[in-house]
C-alpha positions in Angstrom: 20.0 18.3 16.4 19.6 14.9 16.2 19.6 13.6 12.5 15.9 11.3 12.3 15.7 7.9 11.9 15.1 6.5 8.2 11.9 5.3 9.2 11.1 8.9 10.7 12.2 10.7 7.4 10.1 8.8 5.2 6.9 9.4 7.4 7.6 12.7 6.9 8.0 12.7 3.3 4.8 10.5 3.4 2.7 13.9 4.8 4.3 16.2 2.4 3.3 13.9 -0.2 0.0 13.8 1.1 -0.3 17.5 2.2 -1.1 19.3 -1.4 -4.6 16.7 -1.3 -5.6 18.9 1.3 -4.9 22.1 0.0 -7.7 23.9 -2.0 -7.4 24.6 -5.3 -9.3 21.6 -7.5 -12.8 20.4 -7.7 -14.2 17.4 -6.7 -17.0 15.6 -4.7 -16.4 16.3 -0.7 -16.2 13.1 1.6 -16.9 13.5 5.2 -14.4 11.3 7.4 -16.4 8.4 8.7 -15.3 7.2 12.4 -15.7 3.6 13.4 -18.5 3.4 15.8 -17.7 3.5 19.5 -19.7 -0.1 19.6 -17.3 -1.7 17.2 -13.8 0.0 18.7 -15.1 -1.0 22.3 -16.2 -5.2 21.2 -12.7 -4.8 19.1 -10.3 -2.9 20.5 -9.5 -1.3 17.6 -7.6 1.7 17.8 -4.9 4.0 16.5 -1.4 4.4 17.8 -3.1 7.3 20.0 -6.7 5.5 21.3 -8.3 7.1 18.9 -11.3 5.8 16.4 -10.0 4.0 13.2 -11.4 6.1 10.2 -12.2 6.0 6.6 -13.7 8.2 3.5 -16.7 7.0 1.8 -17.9 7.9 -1.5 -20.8 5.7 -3.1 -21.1 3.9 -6.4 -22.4 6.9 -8.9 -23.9 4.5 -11.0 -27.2 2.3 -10.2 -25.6 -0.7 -11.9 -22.5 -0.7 -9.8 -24.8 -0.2 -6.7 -22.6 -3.2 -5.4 -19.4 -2.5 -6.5 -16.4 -1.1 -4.5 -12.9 -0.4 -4.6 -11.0 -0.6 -1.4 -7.8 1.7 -0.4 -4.8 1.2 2.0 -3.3 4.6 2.1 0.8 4.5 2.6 2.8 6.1 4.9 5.6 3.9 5.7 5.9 2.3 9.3 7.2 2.9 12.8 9.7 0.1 13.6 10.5 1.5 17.2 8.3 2.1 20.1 10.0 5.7 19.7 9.1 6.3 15.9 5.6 5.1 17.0 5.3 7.3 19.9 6.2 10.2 17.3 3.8 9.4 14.8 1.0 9.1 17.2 1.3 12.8 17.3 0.1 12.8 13.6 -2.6 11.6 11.0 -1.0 8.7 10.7 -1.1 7.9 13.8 -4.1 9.6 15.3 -7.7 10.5 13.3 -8.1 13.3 15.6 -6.1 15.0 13.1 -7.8 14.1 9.9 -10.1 16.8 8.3 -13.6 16.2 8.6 -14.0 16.4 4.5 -12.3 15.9 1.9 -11.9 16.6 -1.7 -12.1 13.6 -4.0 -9.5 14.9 -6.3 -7.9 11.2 -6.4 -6.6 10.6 -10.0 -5.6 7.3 -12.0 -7.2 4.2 -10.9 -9.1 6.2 -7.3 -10.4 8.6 -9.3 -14.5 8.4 -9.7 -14.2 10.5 -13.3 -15.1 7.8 -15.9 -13.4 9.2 -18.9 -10.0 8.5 -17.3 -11.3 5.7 -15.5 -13.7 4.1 -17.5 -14.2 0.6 -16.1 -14.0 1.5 -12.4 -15.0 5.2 -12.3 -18.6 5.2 -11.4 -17.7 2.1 -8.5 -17.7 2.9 -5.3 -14.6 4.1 -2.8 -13.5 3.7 0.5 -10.3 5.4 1.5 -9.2 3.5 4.7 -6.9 6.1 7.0 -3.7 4.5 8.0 -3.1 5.4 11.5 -1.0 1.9 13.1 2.4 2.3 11.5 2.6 -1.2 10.9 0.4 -2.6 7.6 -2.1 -3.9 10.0 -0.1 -6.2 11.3 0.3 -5.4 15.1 -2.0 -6.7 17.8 -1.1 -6.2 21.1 -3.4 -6.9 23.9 -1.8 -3.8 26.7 -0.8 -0.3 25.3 2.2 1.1 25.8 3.0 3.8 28.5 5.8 6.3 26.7 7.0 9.9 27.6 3.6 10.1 29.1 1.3 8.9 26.5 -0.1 5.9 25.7 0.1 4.0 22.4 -1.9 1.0 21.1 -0.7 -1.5 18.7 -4.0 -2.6 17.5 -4.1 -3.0 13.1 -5.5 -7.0 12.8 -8.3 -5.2 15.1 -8.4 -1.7 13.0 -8.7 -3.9 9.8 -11.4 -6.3 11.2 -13.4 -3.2 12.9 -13.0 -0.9 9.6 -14.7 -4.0 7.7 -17.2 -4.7 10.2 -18.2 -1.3 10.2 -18.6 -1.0 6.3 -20.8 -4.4 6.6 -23.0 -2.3 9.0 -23.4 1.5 7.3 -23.4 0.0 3.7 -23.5 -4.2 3.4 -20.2 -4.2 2.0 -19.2 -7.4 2.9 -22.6 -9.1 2.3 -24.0 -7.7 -0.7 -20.8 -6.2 -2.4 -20.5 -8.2 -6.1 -17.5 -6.7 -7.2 -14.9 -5.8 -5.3 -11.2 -4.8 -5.8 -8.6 -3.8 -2.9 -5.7 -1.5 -3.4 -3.5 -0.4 -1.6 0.5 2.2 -2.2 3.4 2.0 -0.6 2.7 0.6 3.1 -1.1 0.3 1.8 0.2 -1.7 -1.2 2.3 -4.1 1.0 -1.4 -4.3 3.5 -2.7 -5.6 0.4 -0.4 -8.1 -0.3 -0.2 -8.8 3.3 -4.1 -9.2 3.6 -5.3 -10.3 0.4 -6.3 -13.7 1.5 -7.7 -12.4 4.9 -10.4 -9.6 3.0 -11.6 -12.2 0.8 -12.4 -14.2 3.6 -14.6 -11.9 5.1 -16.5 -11.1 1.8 -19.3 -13.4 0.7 -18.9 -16.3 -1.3 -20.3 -14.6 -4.6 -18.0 -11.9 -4.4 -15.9 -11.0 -7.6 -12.7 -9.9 -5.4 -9.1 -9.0 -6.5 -6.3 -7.4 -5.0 -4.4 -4.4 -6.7 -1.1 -3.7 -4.8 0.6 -0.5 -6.3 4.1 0.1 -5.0 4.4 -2.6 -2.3 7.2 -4.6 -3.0 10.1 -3.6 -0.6 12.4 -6.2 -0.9 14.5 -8.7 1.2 17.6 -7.1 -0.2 20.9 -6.1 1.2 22.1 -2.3 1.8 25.0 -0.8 -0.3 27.2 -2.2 2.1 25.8 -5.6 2.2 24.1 -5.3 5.2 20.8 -6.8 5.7 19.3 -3.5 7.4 15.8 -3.6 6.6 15.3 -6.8 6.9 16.6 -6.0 10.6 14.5 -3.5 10.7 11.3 -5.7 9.6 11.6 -8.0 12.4 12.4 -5.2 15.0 8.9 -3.9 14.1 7.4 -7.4 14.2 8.7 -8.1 17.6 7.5 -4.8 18.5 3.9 -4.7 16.7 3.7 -8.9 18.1 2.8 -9.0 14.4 4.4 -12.8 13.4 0.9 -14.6 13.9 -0.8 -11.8 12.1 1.2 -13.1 8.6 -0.6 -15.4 6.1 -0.8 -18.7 7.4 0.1 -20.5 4.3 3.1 -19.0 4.1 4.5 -18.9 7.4 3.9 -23.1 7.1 6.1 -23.1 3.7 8.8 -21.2 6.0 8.4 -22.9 9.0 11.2 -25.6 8.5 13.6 -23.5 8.0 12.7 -21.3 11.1 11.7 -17.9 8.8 8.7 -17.2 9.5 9.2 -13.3 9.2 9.9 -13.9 5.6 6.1 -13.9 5.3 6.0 -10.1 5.9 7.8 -9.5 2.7 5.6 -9.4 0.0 7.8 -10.7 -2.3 7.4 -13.8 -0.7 3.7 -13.5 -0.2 3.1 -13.9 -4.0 2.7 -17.5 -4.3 0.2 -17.8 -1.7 -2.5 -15.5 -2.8 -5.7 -16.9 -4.0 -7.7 -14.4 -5.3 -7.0 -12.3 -8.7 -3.8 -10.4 -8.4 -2.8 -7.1 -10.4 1.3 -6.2 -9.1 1.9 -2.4 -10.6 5.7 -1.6 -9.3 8.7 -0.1 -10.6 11.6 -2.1 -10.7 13.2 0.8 -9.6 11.3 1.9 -6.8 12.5 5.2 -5.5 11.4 4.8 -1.7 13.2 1.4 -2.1 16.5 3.0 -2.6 16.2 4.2 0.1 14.7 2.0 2.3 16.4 -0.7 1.6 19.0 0.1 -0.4 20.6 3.4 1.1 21.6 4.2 -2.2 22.3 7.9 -0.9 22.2 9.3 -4.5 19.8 10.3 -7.3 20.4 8.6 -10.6 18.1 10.8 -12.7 20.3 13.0 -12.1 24.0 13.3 -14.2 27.1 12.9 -11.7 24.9 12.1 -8.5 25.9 8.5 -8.2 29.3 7.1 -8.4 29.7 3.7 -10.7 29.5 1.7 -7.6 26.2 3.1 -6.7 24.6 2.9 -10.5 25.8 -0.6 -10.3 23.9 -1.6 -6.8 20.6 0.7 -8.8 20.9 -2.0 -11.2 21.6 -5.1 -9.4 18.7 -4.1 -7.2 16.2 -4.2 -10.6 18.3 -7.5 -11.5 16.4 -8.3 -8.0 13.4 -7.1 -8.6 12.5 -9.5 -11.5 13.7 -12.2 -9.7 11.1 -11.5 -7.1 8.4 -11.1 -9.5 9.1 -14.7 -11.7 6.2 -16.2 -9.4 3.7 -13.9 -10.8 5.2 -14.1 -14.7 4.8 -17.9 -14.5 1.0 -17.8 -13.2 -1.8 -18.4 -14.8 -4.3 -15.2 -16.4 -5.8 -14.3 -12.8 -2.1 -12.8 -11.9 -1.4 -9.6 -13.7 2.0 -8.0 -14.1 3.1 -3.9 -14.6 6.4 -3.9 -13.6 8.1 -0.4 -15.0 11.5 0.7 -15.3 10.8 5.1 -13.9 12.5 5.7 -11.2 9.5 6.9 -8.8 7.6 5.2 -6.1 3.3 4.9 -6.2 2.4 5.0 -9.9 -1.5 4.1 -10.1 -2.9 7.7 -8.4 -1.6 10.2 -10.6 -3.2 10.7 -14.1 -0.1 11.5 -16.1 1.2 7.8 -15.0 -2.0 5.9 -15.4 -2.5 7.4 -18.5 0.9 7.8 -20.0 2.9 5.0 -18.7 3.5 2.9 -21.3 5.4 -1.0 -21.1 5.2 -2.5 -24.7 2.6 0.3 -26.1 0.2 -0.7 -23.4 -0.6 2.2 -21.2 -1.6 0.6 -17.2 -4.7 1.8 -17.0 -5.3 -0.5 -20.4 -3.2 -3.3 -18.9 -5.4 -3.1 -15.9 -8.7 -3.5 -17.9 -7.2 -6.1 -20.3 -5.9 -8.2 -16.7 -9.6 -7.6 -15.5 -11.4 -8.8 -18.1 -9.3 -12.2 -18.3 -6.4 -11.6 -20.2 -3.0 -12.8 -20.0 -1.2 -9.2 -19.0 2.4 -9.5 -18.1 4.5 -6.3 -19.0 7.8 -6.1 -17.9 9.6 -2.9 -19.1 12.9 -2.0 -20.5 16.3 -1.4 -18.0 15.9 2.7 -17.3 16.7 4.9 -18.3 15.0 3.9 -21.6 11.4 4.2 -20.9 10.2 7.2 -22.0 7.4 7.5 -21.3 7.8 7.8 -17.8 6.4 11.1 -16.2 9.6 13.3 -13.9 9.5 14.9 -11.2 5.7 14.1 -10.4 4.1 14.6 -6.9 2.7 11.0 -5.7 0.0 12.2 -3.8 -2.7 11.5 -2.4 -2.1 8.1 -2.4 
C-alpha cells in the first residue's frame, strides 16, 4: 500500500475531527445546508473541486437587537497541493457538497456557539458556517477544469468566496445592512481569514463594524527538521496549481515584489502588516498540525521519551519562530489583538473547555476576546510549554 501524502493524511484527520459533529448524541438548533443558487454558480463559475454548488449553514441572529449582526466561519480542512490530492478530495465533503448532510446540529462551542452564557457578547449574533469544498483557502481560480482519472475538477475559490457572499447579500442583506460583523476562520479557514480579510471588508458596506478573528492559521515559513524548506515547496506547488498568485493581497504582494516573492504573500505570517480592519490572532505557539506540517517533527512531546533532544530542541526553536512572526501584531496599535498560547494543540476557539479555561496571564480568551472588542489593548503571550496549565489534553478539535 502506498503510504499517503502529508497533505492527504491531514485531510483525513480533518474528517475525523469533524465526524463526531455529525454524530447524534447533543442538542442544539438544526441548520439546513443552504446551496448557492444555480443563478449565482452559473454568472460566477463558482464551484467545488467536483462542479458541485458552494454551500453554507445559516442560523439567524436570536436576538432583535442583533438583527444585523453576524459572525462569519471558514471551516479548516487543510489543502490539496497536487492535482492528485485534489482529485482525491473531490471524492469528499471537502471537496464536493453532494456529500454534506442536509441539517445539522448547532452544537458549535466556544466563540461559534449561539448559547449566551458561554458566549455572552456574540451568542445571540448571527452564524454562517461557510463549507470548505476547494482545497486551497479560496485562493484558486482557474478558468478550464481539469480532466483526471475520468473526472473533472474545478479550481474555482476567489469565485466560491465571491458567489457564497453574493448569495448571503441576496437571502439575508448581509453585505448591505449587516452592522456588525466578525469573520473567523481554523486551520485552513483561519489562514482564509488572514488571506481575505481586506477582500470581505471590501464587499461589506461602508458602516460596517468588521473584524477578522483567525483561530489557528499561522503555518509558518519555516524549515523542516532537516532544514529543508518543504512546505514552503509545497505552498507554491499548490499556487502554481490552484493559479492562486493574483488571488493574494495586493498590498503585499507590491511590498514583495522587488525582491521577486510574491508567494510570500500566502503566508499569513507575512499578511499581518497589511490588514486594515480589526484583527484578533488566537494561535498556539506550538501548533500541533504545524509540527507536522511544516516541521515533520515525527514525535509527540506531551508525551515522556517520544522525542529525542534534537527533536525537543527544533519544538522549541519553532515557538522561538513563532513570536518572531507575531512582533508585527504586539507592536500595533489597540485594533490588533494577541492570544498566542503555549498547549500543544491545533484550533483552540471552538471547544468550550479552551475558550473557557485557557488562561495567558489570568485572562481566559473568551475574556481577552471581549476586552480586544471593546477597545482594549489585549496582547497575551503565554509562558514556554510545558508550563501552562491551564491548557485542556487530549481534547477533540471539532467541529471547527
Amino acid at each position: 500500500m502506498l503510504a499517503m501524502s502529508r497533505a492527504t493524511q491531514f485531510l483525513v484527520s480533518a474528517l475525523f475531527c469533524v465526524l463526531p459533529w455529525w454524530l447524534p448524541g447533543s442538542s442544539g438548533l438544526w441548520l439546513p445546508l443552504t446551496k448557492v443558487k444555480d443563478s449565482i454558480v452559473e454568472s460566477t463559475g463558482a464551484r467545488c473541486l467536483d462542479g458541485s454548488n458552494p454551500a453554507y449553514y445559516l442560523s439567524m441572529p436570536s436576538d432583535p437587537k442583533a438583527v444585523s449582526n453576524w459572525r462569519i466561519h471558514f471551516r479548516g480542512g487543510g489543502w490539496c497541493f497536487t492535482a492528485e490530492e485534489c482529485h482525491g478530495r473531490s471524492k469528499t465533503s471537502m471537496g464536493s457538497s453532494l456529500l454534506l448532510p442536509q441539517t445539522i446540529e448547532d452544537a458549535h462551542d466556544g466563540f461559534m456557539t449561539t448559547n449566551t452564557t458561554v458566549n455572552p457578547k456574540f451568542g445571540n449574533w448571527g452564524v454562517v458556517y461557510i463549507e470548505y469544498c476547494d482545497g486551497s483557502s479560496y485562493l484558486s481560480d482557474v478558468e478550464q477544469p481539469m480532466k483526471l482519472f475520468g473526472d473533472t475538477i474545478y479550481f474555482r475559490g476567489r469565485r466560491i468566496l465571491a458567489a457564497v457572499f453574493q448569495d448571503l447579500e441576496e437571502r439575508v442583506k448581509l453585505l448591505s445592512l449587516g452592522k456588525k460583523v466578525v469573520l473567523s476562520g481554523t486551520s485552513a479557514g483561519g489562514l482564509a481569514t488572514y488571506l481575505h480579510c481586506n477582500t470581505v471588508q471590501k464587499m461589506l458596506n461602508a458602516d460596517c463594524d468588521f473584524r477578522c478573528l483567525p483561530d489557528a492559521g499561522l503555518f509558518l515559513d519555516h524549515a523542516d527538521m532537516h532544514g529543508q524548506a518543504t512546505y514552503e515547496t509545497e505552498v507554491k506547488a499548490g499556487l502554481d496549481l490552484w493559479n492562486g498568485t493574483h488571488n493574494l493581497d495586493k498590498t503585499c504582494m507590491d511590498a514583495f515584489k522587488s525582491a521577486g516573492t510574491p508567494w510570500k504573500c500566502a503566508f499569513s505570517q507575512y499578511i499581518i502588516p497589511f490588514i486594515t480592519p480589526p484583527l484578533f490572532i488566537l494561535n498556539s505557539m506550538y501548533d500541533k498540525a504545524s509540527m507536522g506540517l511544516v516541521l515533520h517533527l515525527n514525535c509527540n512531546p506531551s508525551h515522556a521519551g517520544s522525542c529525542s533532544t534534537e527533536q525537543l530542541k527544533a519544538f522549541q526553536a519553532y515557538h522561538l519562530a513563532m513570536a518572531s512572526a507575531l512582533q508585527p501584531a504586539l507592536t500595533a496599535g489597540n485594533s490588533t489583538g494577541v492570544f498566542a498560547t503555549a498547549c500543544y494543540q491545533h484550533e483552540e476557539s471552538c471547544q468550550n473547555p479552551d475558550w473557557l479555561g485557557i488562561t495567558i496571564k489570568s485572562v481566559s480568551m473568551r475574556r481577552a476576546v471581549e476586552q480586544w472588542y471593546d477597545g482594549g489593548n489585549v496582547k497575551l503571550v503565554d509562558t514556554t510549554w510545558p508550563n501552562d496549565h491551564s491548557c485542556v489534553l487530549n481534547i477533540t478539535h471539532g467541529p471547527c
